[in-house]
C-alpha positions as CSV (number, residue, x, y, z in Angstrom):
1,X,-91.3,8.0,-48.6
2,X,-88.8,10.7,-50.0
3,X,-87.8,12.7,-47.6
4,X,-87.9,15.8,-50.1
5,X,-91.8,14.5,-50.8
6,X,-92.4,15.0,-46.9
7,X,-90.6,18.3,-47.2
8,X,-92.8,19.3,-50.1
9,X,-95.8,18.7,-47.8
10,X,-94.6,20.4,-44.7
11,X,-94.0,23.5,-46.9
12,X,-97.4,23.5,-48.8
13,X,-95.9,22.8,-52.3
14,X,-98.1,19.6,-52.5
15,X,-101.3,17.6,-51.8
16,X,-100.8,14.2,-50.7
17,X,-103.9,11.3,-49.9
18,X,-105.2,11.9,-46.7
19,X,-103.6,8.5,-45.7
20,X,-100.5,9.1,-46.3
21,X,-100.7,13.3,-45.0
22,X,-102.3,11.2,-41.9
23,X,-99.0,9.3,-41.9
24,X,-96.5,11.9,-41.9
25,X,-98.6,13.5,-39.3
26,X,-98.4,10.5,-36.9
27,X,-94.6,10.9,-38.0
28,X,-94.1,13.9,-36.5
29,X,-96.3,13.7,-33.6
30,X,-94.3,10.8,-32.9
31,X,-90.8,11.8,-33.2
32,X,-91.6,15.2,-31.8
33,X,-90.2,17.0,-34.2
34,X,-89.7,20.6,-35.4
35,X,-88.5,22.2,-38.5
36,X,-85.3,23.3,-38.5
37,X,-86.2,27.3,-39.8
38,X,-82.2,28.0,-41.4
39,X,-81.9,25.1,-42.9
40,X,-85.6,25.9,-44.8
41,X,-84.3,29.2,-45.1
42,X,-80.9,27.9,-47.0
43,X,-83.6,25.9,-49.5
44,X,-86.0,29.2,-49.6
45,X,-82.9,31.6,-50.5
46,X,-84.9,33.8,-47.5
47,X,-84.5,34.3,-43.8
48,X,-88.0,35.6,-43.0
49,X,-86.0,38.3,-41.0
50,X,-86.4,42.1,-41.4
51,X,-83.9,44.1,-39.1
52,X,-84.6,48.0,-38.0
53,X,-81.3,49.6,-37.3
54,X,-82.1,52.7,-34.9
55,X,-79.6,55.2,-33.1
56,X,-81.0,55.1,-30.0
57,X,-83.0,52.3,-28.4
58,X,-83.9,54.8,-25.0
59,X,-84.5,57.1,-27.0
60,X,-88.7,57.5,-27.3
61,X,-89.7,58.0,-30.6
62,X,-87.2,55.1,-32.1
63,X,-88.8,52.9,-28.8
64,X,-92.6,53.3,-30.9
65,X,-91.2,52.9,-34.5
66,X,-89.6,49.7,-32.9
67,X,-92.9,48.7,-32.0
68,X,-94.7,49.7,-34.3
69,X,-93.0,47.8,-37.0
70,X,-92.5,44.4,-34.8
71,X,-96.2,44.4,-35.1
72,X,-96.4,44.7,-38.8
73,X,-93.6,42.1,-38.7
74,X,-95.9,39.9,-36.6
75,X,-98.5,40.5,-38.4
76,X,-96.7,39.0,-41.7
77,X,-95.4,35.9,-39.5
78,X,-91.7,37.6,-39.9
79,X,-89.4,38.4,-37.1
80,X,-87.7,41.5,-36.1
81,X,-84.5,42.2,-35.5
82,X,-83.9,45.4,-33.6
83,X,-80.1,46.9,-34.0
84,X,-79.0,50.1,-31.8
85,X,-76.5,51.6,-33.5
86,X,-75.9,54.7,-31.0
87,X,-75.6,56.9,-34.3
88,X,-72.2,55.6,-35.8
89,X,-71.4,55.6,-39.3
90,X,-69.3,52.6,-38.7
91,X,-72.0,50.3,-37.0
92,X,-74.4,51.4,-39.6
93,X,-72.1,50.0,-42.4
94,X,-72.4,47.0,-40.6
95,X,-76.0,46.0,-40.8
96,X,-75.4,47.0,-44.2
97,X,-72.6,44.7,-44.6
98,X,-74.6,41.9,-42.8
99,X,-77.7,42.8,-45.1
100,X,-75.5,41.9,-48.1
101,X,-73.9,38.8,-46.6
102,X,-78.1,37.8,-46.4
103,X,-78.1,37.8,-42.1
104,X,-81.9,39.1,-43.0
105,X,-84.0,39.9,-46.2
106,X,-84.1,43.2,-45.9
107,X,-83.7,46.7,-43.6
108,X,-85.4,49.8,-42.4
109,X,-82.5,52.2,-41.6
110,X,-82.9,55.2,-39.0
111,X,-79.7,57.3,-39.0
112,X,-79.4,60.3,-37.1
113,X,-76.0,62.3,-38.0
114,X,-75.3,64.0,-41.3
115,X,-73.6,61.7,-44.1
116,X,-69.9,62.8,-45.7
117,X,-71.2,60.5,-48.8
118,X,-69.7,56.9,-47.3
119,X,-73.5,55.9,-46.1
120,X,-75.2,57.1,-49.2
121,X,-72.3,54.8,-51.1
122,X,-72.8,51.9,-48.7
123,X,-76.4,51.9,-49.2
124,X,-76.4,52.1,-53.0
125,X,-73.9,49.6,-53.8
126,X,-75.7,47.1,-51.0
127,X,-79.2,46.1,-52.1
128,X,-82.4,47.8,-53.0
129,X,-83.8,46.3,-50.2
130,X,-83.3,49.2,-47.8
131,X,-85.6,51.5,-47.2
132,X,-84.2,55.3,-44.9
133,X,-86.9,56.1,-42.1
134,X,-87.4,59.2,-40.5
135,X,-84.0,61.1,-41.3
136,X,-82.6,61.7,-44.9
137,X,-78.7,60.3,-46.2
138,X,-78.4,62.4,-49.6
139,X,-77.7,60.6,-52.4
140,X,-79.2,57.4,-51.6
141,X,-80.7,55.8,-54.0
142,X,-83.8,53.9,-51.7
143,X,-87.4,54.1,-51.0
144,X,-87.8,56.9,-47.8
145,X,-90.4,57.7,-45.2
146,X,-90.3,60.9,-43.6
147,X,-93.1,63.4,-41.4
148,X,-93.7,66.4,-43.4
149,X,-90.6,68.4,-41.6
150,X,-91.4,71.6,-42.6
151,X,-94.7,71.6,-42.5
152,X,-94.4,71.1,-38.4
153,X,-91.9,74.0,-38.4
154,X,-94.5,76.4,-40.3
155,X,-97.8,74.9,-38.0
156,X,-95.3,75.9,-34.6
157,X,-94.5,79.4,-35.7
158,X,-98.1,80.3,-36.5
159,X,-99.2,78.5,-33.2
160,X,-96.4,81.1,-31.5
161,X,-97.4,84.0,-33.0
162,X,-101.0,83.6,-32.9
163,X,-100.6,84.2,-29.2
164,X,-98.4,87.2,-29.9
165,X,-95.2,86.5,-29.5
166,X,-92.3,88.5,-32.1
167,X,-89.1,87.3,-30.8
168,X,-88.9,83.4,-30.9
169,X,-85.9,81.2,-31.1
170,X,-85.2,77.7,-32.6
171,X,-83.4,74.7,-30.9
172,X,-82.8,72.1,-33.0
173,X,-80.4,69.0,-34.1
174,X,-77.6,68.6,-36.1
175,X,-77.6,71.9,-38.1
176,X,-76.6,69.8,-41.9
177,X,-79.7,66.9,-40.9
178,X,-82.5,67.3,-43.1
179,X,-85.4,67.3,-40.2
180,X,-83.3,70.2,-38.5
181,X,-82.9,72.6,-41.7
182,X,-86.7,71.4,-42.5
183,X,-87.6,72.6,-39.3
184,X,-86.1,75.5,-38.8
185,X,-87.6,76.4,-42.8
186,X,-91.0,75.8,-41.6
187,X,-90.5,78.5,-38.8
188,X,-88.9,81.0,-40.8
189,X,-91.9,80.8,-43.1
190,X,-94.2,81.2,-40.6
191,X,-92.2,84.5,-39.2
192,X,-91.1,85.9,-42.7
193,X,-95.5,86.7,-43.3
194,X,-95.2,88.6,-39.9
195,X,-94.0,92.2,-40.4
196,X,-93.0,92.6,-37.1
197,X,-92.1,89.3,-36.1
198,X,-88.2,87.8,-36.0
199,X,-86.0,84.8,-35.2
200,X,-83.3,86.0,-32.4
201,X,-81.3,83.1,-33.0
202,X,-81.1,79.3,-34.2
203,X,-79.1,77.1,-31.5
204,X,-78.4,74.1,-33.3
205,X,-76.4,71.1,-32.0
206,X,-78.2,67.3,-31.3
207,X,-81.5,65.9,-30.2
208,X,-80.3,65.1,-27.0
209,X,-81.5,66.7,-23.2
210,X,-77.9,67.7,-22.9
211,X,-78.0,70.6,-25.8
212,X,-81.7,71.7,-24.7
213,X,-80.1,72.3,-21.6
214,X,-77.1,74.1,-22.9
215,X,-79.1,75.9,-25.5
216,X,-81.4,77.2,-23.0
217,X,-79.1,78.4,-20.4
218,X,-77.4,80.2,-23.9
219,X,-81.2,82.3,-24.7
220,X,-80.8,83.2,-20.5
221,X,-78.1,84.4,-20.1
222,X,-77.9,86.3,-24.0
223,X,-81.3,86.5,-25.3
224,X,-83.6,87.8,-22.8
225,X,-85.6,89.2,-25.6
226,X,-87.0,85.9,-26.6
227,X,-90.3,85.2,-25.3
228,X,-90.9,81.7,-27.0
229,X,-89.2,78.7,-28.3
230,X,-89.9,75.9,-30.9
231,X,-87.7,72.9,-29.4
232,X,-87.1,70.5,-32.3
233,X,-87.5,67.4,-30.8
234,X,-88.9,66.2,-26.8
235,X,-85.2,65.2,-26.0
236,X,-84.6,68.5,-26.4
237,X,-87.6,70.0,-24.4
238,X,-86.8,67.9,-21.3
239,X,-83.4,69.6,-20.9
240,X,-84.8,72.8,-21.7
241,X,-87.9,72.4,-19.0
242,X,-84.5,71.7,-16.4
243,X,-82.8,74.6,-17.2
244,X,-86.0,76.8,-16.8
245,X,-87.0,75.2,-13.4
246,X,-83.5,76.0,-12.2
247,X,-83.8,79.3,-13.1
248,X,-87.3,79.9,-11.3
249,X,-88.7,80.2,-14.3
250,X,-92.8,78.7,-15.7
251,X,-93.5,77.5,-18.7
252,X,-96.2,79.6,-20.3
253,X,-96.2,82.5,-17.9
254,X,-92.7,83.6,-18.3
255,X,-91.3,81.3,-21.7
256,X,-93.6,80.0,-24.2
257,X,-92.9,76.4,-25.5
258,X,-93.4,74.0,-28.7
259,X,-92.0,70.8,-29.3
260,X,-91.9,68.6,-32.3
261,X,-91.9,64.5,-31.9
262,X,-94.8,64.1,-28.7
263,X,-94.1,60.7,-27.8
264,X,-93.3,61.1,-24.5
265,X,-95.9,62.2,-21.1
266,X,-95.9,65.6,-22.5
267,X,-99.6,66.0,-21.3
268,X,-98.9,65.1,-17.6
269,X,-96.6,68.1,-16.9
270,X,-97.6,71.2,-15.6
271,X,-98.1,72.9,-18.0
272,X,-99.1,70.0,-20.4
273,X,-96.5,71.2,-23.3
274,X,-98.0,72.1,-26.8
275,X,-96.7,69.6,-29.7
276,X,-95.9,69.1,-33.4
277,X,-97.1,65.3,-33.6
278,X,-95.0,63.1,-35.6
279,X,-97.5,59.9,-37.1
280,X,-94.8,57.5,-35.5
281,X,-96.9,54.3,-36.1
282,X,-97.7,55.6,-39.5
283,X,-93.9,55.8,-40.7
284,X,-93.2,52.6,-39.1
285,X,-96.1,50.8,-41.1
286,X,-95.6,52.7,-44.4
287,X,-91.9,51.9,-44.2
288,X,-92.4,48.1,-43.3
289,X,-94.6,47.7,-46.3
290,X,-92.1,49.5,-48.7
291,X,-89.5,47.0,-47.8
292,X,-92.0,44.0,-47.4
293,X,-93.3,44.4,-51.4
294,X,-89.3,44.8,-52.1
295,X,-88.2,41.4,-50.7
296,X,-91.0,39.7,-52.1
297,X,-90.1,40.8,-55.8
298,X,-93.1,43.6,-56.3
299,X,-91.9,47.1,-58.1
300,X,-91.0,49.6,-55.6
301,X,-90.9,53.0,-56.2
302,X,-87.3,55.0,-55.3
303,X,-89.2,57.8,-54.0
304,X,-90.2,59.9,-50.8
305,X,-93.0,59.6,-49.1
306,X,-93.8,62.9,-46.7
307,X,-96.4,62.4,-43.7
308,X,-98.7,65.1,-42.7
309,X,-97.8,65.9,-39.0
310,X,-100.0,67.6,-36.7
311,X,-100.6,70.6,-34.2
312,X,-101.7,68.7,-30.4
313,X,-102.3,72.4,-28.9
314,X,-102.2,71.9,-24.9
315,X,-100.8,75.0,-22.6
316,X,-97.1,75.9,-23.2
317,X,-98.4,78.7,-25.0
318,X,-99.6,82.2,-23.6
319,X,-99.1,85.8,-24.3
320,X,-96.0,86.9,-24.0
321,X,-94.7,88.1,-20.7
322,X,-94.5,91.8,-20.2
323,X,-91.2,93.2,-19.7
């Protein structure tokens, strides 16, 4: 028997008689043997592979988009393969590079830096089978899935001035990244329909623990006005809760707090800390099936998608202290 004829059969192209399936069955059993998967992905044109290129593999929130799209990989018999690219242009560019050189059918890219115009050029000369999760590159010409940025910022400063509070302050990411100028527009919305209400100031740096911590020791030792802060990201809350427990200070009582992402064990600390909820599973799934239907041919619309985000109140909030 032609070996391209058993081929055929192994892929599901063709029906043979049940004798002679029965034989090449035997065959196999036999022989023990096993597809070899790149050699039937050279004949395919198609590695089965998606890859997810993230900035930071510790960090939480790119931890559950992982996993959230290696089970819609799963789920479509693909595999996953997870790149950490700790947030350089130049690593970026080359899972890009690799996506063009066919290493995998397509990627969902997480960038978390503001672009000078080489990603967005990268991206658009590559192969529409990218699709930009979570963070914006202007200019690039791709399918995107973001949270509804703003709309967390706005939902945070009514939370904080619902409870009373006129003097709030903003710490938030890279001050040219679109969730940080998003975030920070929501919250000026919400304070511009106060009268009375302002923003002291807008310390804005990265999403890591280290500028939390730096940006709070800043509204200490500077801003002793402010009576609440919206913390654009939990990375950045965790350094801020260290500076304030240094500084004999309670969460609630003495600062009010909001963060935006809640991914991490925000409800176990005392006081469990008020969040802007980010649909992390949500963005992975939406993104996985924008770049699934582009691999396999279907017309994808270059367009962004916006999900709704939402306020998980807990007990960071409290009138504001007196003076």
């Amino acid at each position: 028997m032609a070996p391209a004829t058993v081929s055929r059969f192994l892929n599901g192209g063709i029906e043979l008689p049940p004798a002679t399936a029965e034989r090449i069955r035997s065959a196999i059993a036999e022989l023990g043997y096993r597809p070899n998967p790149y050699a039937r992905s050279l004949s395919r044109g198609r590695t089965d592979m998606l890859a997810l290129a993230i900035p930071d593999i510790q960090n939480a929130f790119f931890s559950q988009l992982a996993s959230a799209v290696d089970r819609c990989a799963e789920e479509q018999n693909l595999s996953l393969l997870l790149c950490s690219t700790a947030n350089k242009t130049a690593r970026e560019l080359d899972f890009i590079e690799r996506l063009r050189r066919r290493f995998f059918d397509g990627l969902l890219l997480a960038t978390n830096h503001a672009d000078d115009g080489t990603l967005a050029e990268a991206i658009n000369t590559a192969d529409s089978n990218i699709v930009l999760v979570d963070e914006d590159v202007p200019g690039a010409r791709v399918a995107k899935v973001f949270s509804d940025n703003e709309q967390g910022g706005f939902l945070a400063g009514s939370h904080i001035l619902a409870a009373g509070h006129r003097a709030i302050a903003y710490i938030g990411g890279p001050p040219k990244l679109m969730s940080t100028v998003e975030r920070r527009q929501g919250l000026s919305n919400a304070i511009s329909a106060s009268s009375d209400a302002r923003l002291v100031c807008c310390l804005e740096h990265d999403y890591t623990r280290e500028h939390g911590r730096a940006a709070m020791a800043e509204i200490i030792a500077h801003h002793r006005d402010v009576t609440a802060v919206f913390a654009g990201s939990d990375e950045i809350t965790l350094g801020v809760l260290e500076v304030l427990r240094e500084h004999g200070l309670r969460v609630a009582c003495d600062l009010s707090l909001v963060t935006f992402d809640d991914v991490g064990l925000l409800h176990l600390l005392d006081p469990p800390v008020t969040a802007i909820r980010q649909p992390t599973a949500e963005i992975g799934r939406k993104a996985f099936e924008r770049l699934a239907a582009a691999i396999t041919g279907e017309s994808v619309e270059i367009a962004t998608e916006r999900l709704p985000v939402r306020l998980v109140e807990r007990a960071s909030v409290a009138a504001p202290r007196r003076a």
